[in-house]
C-alpha positions in Angstrom: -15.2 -0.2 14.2 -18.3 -1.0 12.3 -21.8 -1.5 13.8 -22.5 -4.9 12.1 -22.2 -8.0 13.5 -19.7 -10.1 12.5 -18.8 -13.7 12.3 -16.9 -14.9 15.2 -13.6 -16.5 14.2 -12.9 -19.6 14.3 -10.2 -22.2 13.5 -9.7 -22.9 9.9 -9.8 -26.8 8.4 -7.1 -27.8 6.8 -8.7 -31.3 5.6 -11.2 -27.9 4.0 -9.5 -25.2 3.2 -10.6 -21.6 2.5 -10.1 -20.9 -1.6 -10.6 -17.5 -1.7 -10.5 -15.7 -5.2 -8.8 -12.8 -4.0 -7.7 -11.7 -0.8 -7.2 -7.5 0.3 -4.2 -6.6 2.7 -5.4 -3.1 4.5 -3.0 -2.2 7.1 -4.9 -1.4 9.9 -8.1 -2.1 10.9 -8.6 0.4 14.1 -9.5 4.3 13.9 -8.1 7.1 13.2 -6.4 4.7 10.5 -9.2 2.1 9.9 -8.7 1.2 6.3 -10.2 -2.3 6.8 -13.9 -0.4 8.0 -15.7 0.3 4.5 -14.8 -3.6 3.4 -16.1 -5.2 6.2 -19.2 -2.2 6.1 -20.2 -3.2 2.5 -19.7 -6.5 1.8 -21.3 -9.4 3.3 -19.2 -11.0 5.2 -20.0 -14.9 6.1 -17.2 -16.4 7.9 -13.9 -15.5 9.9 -10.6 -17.4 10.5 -8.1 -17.6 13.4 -5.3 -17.7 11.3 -1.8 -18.2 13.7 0.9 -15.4 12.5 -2.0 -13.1 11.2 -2.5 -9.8 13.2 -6.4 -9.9 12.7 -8.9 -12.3 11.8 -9.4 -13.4 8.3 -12.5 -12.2 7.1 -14.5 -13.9 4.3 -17.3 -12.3 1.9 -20.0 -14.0 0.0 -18.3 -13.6 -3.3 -15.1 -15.7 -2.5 -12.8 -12.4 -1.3 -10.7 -12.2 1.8 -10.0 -9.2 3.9 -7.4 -8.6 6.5 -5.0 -6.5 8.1 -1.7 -7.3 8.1 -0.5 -4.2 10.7 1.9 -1.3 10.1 5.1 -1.3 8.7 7.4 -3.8 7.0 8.3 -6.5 9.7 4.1 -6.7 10.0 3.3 -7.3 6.7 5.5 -9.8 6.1 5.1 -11.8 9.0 1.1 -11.9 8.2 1.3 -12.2 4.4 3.5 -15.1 5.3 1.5 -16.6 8.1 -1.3 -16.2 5.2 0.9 -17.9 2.8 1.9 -21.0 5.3 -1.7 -21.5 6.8 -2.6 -24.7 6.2 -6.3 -24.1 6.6 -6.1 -21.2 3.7 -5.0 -22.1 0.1 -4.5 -19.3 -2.0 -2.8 -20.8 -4.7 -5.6 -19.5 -7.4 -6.1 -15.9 -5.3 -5.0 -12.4 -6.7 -3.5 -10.3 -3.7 -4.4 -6.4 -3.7 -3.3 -4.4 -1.0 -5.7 -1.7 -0.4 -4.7 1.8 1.6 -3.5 5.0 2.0 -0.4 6.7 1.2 1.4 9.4 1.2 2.6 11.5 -2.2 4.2 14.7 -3.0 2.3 17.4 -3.6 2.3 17.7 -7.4 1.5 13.8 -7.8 -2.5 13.9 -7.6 -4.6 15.5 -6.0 -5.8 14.8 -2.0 -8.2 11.4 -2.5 -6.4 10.4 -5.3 -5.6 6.6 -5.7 -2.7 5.5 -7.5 -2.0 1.7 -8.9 1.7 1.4 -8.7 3.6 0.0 -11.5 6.3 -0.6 -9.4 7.3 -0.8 -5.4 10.9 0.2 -4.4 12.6 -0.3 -0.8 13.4 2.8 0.6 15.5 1.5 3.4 17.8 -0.9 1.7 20.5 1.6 1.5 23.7 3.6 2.4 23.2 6.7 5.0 26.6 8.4 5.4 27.6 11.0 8.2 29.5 12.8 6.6 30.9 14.8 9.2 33.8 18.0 8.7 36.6 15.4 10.6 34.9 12.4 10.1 35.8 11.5 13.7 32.7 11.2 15.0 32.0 13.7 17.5 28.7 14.6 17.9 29.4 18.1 18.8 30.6 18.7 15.2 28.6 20.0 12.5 27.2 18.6 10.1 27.7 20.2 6.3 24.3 21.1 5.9 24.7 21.5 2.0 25.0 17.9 2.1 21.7 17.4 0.3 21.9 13.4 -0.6 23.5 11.6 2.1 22.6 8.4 0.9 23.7 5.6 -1.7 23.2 2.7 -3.0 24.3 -0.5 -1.4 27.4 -1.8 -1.8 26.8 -5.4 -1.7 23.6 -5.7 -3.8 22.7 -8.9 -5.4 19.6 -7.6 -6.7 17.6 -4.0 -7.1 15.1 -3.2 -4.2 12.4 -2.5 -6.8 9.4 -5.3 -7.9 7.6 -4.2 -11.0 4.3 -5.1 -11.4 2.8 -7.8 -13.7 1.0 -5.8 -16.9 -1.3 -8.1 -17.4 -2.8 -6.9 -13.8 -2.0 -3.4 -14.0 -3.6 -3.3 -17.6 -6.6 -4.9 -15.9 -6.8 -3.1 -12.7 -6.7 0.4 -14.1 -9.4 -0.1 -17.0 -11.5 -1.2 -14.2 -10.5 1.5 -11.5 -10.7 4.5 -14.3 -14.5 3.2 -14.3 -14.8 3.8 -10.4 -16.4 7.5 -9.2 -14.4 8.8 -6.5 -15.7 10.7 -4.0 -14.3 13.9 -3.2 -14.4 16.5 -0.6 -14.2 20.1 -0.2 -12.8 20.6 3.0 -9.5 17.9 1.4 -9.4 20.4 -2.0 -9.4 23.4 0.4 -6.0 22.1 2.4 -4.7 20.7 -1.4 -5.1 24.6 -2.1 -2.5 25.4 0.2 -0.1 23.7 -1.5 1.3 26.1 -4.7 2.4 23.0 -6.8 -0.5 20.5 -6.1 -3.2 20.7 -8.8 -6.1 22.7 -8.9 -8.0 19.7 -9.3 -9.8 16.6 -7.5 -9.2 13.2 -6.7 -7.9 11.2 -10.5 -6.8 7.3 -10.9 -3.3 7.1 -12.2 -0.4 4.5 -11.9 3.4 4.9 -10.6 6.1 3.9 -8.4 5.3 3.2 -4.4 8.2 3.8 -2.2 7.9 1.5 1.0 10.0 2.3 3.9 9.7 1.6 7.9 10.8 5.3 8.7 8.1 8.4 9.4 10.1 10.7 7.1 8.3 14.0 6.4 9.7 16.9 4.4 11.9 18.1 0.6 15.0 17.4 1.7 13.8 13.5 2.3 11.9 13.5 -0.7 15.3 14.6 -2.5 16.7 11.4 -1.5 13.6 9.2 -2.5 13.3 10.7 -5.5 17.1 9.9 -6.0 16.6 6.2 -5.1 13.7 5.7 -7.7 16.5 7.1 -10.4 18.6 4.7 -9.9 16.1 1.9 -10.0 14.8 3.8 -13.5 11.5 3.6 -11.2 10.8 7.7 -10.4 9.6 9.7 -10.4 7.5 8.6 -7.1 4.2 8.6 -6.9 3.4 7.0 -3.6 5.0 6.3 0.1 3.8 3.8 2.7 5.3 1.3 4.8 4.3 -2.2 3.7 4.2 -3.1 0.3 7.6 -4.3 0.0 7.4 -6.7 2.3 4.1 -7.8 1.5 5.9 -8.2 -2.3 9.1 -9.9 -0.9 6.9 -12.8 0.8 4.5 -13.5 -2.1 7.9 -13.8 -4.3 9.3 -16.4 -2.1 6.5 -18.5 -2.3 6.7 -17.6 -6.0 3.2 -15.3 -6.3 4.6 -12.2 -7.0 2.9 -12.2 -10.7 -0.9 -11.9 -8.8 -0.2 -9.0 -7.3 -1.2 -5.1 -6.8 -0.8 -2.4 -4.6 -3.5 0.5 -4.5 -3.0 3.3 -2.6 -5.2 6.5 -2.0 -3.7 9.6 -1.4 -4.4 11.1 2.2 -1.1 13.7 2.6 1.1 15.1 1.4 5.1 14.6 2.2 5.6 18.1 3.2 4.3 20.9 4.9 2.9 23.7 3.1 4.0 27.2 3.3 3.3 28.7 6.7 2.5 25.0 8.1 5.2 23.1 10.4 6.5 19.6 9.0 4.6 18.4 12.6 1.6 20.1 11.8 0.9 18.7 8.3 2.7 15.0 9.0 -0.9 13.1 9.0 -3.0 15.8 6.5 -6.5 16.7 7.7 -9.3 14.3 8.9 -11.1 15.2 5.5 -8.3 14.2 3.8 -7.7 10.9 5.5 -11.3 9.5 5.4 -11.2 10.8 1.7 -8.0 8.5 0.7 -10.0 5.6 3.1 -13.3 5.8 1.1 -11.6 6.2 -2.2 -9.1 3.3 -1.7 -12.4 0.3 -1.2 -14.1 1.8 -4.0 -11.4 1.4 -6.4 -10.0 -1.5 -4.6 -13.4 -2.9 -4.5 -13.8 -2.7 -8.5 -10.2 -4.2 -9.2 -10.9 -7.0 -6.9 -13.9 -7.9 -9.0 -12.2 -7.1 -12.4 -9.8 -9.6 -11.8 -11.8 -12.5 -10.4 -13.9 -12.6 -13.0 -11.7 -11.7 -16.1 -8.4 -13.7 -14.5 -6.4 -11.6 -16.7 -3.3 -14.5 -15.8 -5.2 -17.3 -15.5 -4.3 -18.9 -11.8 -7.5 -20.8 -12.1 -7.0 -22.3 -15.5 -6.5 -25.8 -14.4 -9.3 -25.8 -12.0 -13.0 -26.1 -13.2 -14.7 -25.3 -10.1 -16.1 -21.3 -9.6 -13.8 -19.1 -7.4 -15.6 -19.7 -3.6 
């Protein structure tokens, strides 16, 4: 946790509601994950709200932007984007929304540190996962055809496609302004990338793609067979990212019909499988160079897009307002 002191939280007014400009959805906000520490270490943060439904306080800079965590996984982030959306003491009808985190990405993506603002987010768990077993009876002492190497389909009964594609005016916007951002990187993250034959032999980039979001710890090629698989059929792959909230943080801003502010950026802390001579166990999380890499990198390009787009409003949500973003 940082060192600073900060604002105690309080109940929010709804006779005087918080208008921030923008507000920034890291997941979690405790170590070894703590991708809410470097935005509450450097900016100034001069109030904090109790807001019911939320998983942590609402944290409010000096320069109009809110900063909370909504928790990990799907069920999470929706519950606190909605709580967000709902509060009566918050209005953020004239804020953009930017989740800011890490991911995970296969290997020959980007680079370790990398951070990636997707052009798209698809649901990884909205669909079929057959056992398809030699008698189909059941029995768990049969085998399974292991040469089954895509297990999965798409759902039957689909009224829509589990993918959200991003607003260009944003992600125009966003990348000019992340591509101006120096990353940081880190030699002892390039020396594990190494280890990996088909990652590049290069360091941390800004680039764009698809974000797969899915509540399941799935590590491994055979799994990222089937993700890749998915994005085909949404015309969404390849992948460039996986996490476990962006979905639903996309699915609540849509039904309250805010989908079009929206962006997800997402640093690059592992990889989703093990390289050679490494255990899919021993590589899940990456390195702790790696992960406070992806941390770092993620506010300072999340940081830069925030700012880009409250002061260029590239879809102008404050066009019929004549006060300044506060």
């Amino acid at each position: 946790m940082t060192d600073r002191t900060l604002p105690a939280p309080r109940d929010p007014d709804p006779d005087d509601p918080a208008e921030p400009a923008a507000l920034v959805l890291p997941a979690v906000g405790e170590p070894p994950l703590n991708e809410r520490e470097p935005w509450l270490e450097r900016h100034d943060i001069v109030d904090a709200l109790s807001i019911p439904g939320a998983e942590t306080p609402l944290y409010l800079t000096a320069d109009g932007v809110a900063v909370t965590t909504t928790g990990i996984g799907k069920s999470d982030a929706a519950t606190t984007t909605a709580a967000l959306l709902a509060a009566p003491g918050v209005d953020l009808d004239a804020a953009y929304v930017v989740t800011a985190g890490i991911g995970g990405a296969p290997p020959d993506a980007a680079a370790l540190g990398s951070v990636v603002v997707a052009d798209a987010v698809v649901d990884w768990d909205r669909k079929h996962r057959w056992d398809r077993s030699a008698s189909g009876t059941g029995d768990p002492s049969e085998t399974i055809d292991a040469s089954d190497d895509r297990p999965i389909d798409l759902l039957n009964y689909r009224p829509r496609d589990y993918v959200w594609h991003i607003d260009d005016r944003l992600l125009e916007d966003g990348i000019a302004a992340a591509r101006e951002v120096d990353l940081r990187e880190d030699p002892l993250a390039r020396e594990y990338q190494g280890e990996y034959p088909t990652a590049p032999d290069a360091g941390p980039i800004v680039t764009t793609g698809t974000t797969v979001c899915g509540d399941e710890f799935w590590h491994g090629p055979r799994y990222a067979r089937e993700v890749e698989w998915l994005c085909d059929q949404y015309d969404a792959g390849p992948y460039a990212t996986t996490q476990m909230e962006d979905a639903a943080t996309a699915t609540a801003l849509e039904r309250f019909g805010l989908l079009d502010r929206y962006l997800s950026v997402r640093a690059i802390a592992n990889y989703d499988r093990s390289p050679p001579g490494e255990s899919v166990e021993e590589s899940f999380d990456g390195t702790e160079a790696s992960l406070a890499l992806a941390v770092d990198n993620a506010e300072r390009v999340g940081s830069a897009i925030v700012e880009e787009l409250v002061a260029t409003d590239p879809i102008g949500i404050r066009a019929d307002s004549s006060e300044p973003p506060v």
